[in-house]
N, C-alpha and C positions, 0 to 999 in steps of 0.2 A: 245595597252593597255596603253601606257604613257599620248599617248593624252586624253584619257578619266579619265585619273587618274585626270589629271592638268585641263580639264574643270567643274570635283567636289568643287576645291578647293573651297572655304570658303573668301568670302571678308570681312576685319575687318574694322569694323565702327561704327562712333564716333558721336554719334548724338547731336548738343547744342541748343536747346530748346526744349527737349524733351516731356515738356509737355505743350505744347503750340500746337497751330491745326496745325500746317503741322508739326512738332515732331510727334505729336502724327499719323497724318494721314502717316509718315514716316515708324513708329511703324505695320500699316495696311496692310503697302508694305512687309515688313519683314515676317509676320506670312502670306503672302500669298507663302511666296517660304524660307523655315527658311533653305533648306540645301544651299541655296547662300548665305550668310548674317551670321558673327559674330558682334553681338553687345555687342563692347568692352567698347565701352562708353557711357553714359550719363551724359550731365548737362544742370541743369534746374534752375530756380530762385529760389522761397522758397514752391513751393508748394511741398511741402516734402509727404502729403498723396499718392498724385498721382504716384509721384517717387518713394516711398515703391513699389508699386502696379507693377513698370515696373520693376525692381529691380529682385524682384520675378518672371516677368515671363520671363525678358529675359537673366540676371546673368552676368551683365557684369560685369569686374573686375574694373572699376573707375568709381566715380562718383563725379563730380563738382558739386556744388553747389554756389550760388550767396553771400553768406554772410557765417559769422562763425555759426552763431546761428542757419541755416538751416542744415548747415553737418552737427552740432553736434546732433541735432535731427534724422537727418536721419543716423549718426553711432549708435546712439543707439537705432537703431530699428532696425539692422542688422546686419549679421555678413556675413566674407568669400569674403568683397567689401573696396577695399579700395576708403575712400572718404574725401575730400577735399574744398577749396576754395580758393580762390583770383589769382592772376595774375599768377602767378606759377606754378599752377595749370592748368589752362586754357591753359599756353602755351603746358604744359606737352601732356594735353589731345587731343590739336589740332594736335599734332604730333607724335598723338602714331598708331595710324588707316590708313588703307592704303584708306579709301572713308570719308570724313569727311561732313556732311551735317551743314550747316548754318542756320538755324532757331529762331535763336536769334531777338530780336523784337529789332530795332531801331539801333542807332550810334555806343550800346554798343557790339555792331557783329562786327567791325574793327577788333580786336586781334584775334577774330578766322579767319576771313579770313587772316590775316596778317601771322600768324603762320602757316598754313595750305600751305599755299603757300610757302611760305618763306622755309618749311621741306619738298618738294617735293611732296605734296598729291594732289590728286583727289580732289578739293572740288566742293560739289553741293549748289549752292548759292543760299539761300532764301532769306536771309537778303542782300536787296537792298541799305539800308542805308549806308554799307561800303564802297559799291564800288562808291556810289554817294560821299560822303563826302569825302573818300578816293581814289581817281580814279588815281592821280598822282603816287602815290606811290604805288598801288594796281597793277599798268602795270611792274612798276619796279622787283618784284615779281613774278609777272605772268610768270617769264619767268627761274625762277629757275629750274632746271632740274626737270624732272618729274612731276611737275607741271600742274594741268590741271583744268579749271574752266567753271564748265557746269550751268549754269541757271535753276532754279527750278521754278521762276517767270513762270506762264501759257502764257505770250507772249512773252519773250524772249528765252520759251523753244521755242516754236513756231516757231521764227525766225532761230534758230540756226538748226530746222528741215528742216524748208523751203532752207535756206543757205549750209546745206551739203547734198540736197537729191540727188544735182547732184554735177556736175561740175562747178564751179563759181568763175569768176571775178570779180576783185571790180569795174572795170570800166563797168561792165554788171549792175548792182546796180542804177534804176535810185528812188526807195522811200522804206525804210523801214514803211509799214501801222501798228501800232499800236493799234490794236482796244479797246474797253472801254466800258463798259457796259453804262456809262450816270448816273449810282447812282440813289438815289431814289430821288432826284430832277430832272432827267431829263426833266420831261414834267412841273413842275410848273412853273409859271410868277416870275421872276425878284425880280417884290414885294413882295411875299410873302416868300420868302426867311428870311425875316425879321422875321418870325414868326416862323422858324424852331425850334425844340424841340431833348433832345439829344432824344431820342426815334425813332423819325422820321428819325438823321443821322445815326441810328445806325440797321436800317431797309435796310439793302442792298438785291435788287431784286432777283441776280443771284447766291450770294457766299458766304458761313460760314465761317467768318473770324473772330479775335480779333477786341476789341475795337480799336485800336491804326491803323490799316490798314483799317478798316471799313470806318473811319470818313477821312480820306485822301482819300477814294474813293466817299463818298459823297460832297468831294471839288474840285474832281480830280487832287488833289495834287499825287496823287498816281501815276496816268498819267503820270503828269511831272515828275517825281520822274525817273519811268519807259522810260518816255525820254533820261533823263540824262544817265540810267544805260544801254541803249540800243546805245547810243555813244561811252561808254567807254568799253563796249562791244564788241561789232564789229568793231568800228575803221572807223564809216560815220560822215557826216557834220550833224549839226542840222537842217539843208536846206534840208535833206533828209529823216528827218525823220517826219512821219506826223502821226496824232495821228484821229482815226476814230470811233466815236462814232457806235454803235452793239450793240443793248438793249437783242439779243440774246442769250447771249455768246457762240455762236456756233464755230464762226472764231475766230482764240485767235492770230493771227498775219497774215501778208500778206507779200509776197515780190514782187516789180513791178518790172521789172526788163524795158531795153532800147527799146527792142523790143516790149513792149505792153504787155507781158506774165505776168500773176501775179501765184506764188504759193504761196498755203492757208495752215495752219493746222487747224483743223474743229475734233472738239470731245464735246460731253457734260462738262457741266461745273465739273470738280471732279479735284483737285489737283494731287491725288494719280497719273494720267498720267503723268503730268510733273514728279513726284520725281523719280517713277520707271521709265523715261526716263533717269534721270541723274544717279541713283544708277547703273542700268545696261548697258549705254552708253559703246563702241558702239555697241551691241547688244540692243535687246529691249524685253523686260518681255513676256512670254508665257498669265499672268492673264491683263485679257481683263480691261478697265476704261473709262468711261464714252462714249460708243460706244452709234452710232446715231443709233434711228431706224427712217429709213428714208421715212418709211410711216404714222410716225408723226409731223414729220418735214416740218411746212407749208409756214413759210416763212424765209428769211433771209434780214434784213433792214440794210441800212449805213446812217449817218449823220453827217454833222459836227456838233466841239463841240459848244458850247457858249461863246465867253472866255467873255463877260461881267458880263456872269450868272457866269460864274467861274474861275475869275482872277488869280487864284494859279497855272493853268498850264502856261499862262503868265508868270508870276513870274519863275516860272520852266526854262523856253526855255531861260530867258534873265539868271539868276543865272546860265545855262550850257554857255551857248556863252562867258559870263562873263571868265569863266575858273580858272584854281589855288583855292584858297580856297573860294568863293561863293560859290559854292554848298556844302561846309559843312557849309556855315553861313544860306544857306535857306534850310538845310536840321536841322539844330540846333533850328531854329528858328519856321519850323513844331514841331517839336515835344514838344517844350516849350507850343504852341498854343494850340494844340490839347489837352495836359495834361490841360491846365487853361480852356478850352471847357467841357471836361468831369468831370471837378471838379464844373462844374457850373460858371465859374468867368469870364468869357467870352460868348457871344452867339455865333451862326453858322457863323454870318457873318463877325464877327469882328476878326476869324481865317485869314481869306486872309489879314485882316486889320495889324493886329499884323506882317504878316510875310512881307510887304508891308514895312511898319514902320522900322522893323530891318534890313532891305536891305540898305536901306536909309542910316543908320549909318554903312558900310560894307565900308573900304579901302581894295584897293589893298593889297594881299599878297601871295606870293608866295607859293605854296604845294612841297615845296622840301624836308621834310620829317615828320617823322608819328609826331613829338614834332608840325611843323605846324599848321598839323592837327587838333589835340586836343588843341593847343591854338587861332585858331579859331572857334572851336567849346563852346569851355568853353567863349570867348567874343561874341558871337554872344546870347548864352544862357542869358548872364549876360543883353545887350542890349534888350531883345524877354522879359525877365521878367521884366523888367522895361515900354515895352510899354505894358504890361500885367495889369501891374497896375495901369497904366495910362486910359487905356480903361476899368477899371474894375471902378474904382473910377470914372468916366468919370457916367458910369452907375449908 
């Protein structure tokens, strides 16, 4: 009877981009199994309609918000919640839930994984950007008691499936395969890239994402992004990790292993399988996501990528080798890019161009802690907007 009491329990969690699509696709996982899952937490930016809305249906007792002006809005649309903002807040939040999810978009995801780790939690890591930008200090952490960080990324969940389904050695390890959809440029010529429109990057084949992950997949900065966080991930060289274009998305990682073996993980493309991997790790969800019917399933293709068609994973593999803080100066300097692309002030192809430029101006410096960080992050932004407006006025 004891045992069956203790397998009802109730896990408490903190979700931070709640309203953003794997928040919300989070949110999907919960109402499919609500007697596993207390949601204690949410925080979101400012869209405060949508956060009323989960507020209501799912009663958690805090809620963070991105600015003052957005809690105060959504305190007075509600009562019986207490809610908040800024740094104190955040940390509060990350440390109050025994399963913390990361879904925050971009750099500004660092403090919740920092916190989260740093208080002993569970975190399920969507937000790739901290652990790239932050990877030095993020191991440091990692290793706090209780501490545990599971991959929500669909190829990193991947890998870490393929890496515990058995028994495994690192010296058994001869490629971590990465595979990539190819984005909605995969088949265009070189040239025409020239002509690209935000419409066209914002057209991705296989996946419902934000603006901000969209267009890093239409560069395949996303890729390398995902390079990087699958090194500091698992703990392989960048010599072993190889990244395999799959316009499928059928296979979402591979592992080769010495002997010639490879295992795959192979599911429909649906987020919701990675999050309810990490939510209920290490068990896995009774509700089925994105299963193959495999008398539709006609082909499965590989190809390598292009790096001249798309210099940004380039960029990626040398800013990881680089080590210390490069990968928060070219993870600083995507996101500068990307924003002056989607605001119009830049074209598609002058994104690689700008993060090319601000590498260029990148000295050495050491990630020995979070102040580091952030003050190569904040020089790298300052340097990314300056060849922003060099290339814009250039235009």
């Amino acid at each position: 009877m004891l045992l069956d009491k203790v397998e009802i329990l109730m896990t408490s969690l903190a979700i931070f981009g709640s309203t953003g699509s794997i928040g919300r696709q989070t949110l999907d996982v919960v109402r499919a199994d609500r007697e596993a899952f207390d949601v204690k937490v949410l925080a979101a930016g400012t869209s405060t309609s949508l956060i009323l809305e989960q507020i209501s249906e799912f009663n958690p007792e805090f809620v963070v918000m991105a600015d003052k002006d957005s809690a105060r809005e959504v305190r007075n649309s509600t009562s019986g919640v207490k809610v908040s903002s800024g740094d104190s807040a955040l940390r509060e939040a990350a440390s109050s839930s025994e399963l913390v999810v990361n879904a925050v978009v971009g750099f500004a995801g660092l403090p919740v994984t920092m916190e989260a780790l740093r208080s002993g939690r569970r975190l399920a890591l969507a937000n790739k950007e901290s652990l790239i930008a932050g990877g030095p200090i993020v191991q440091k952490v990692r290793g706090t008691l209780g501490s545990e960080l599971i991959p929500v990324d669909s190829e990193h969940c991947a890998l870490h499936q393929c890496l515990h389904g058995g028994r495994t050695y690192d010296d058994e390890i001869h490629k971590l395969l990465v595979t990539a959809s190819g984005g909605p440029f995969r088949e265009w010529h070189l040239e025409d890239l020239a002509n690209v429109t935000k419409e066209d990057a914002l057209k991705h084949p296989t996946w419902n994402m934000g603006p901000k992950i969209t267009i890093d997949s239409s560069t395949l900065m996303n890729k390398g992004l995902e390079v990087i966080e699958a090194h500091e991930l698992f703990g392989v060289s960048y010599e072993t990790i190889e990244v395999v274009i799959h316009p499928q998305s059928v296979v979402h990682s591979m592992v080769e292993f010495t002997d010639g073996s490879v295992i795959a993980q192979l599911s429909m493309p649906d987020m919701r399988l990675p999050i309810s991997y990490a939510l209920y790790y290490p068990k896995r969800s009774q509700t089925p996501h994105g299963q193959i019917k495999w008398d539709e399933l006609t082909q499965l293709t590989f190809e390598t990528p292009d790096m001249d068609k798309f210099p940004c994973l380039k960029l990626a593999y040398e800013a990881g080798k680089a080590g210390e803080t490069a990968p928060a100066w070219l993870n600083a300097a995507n996101e500068v890019a990307v924003e002056a692309f989607l605001q119009d002030r830049i074209s598609w192809k002058e994104i690689s161009e700008v993060i090319e430029r601000t590498m260029q101006s990148y000295s050495d410096a050491l990630a020995d802690s979070e102040q580091s960080i952030y003050e190569a992050d904040a020089s790298s932004r300052r340097a990314a907007m300056k060849c922003v407006s060099q290339v814009h006025g250039r235009g």
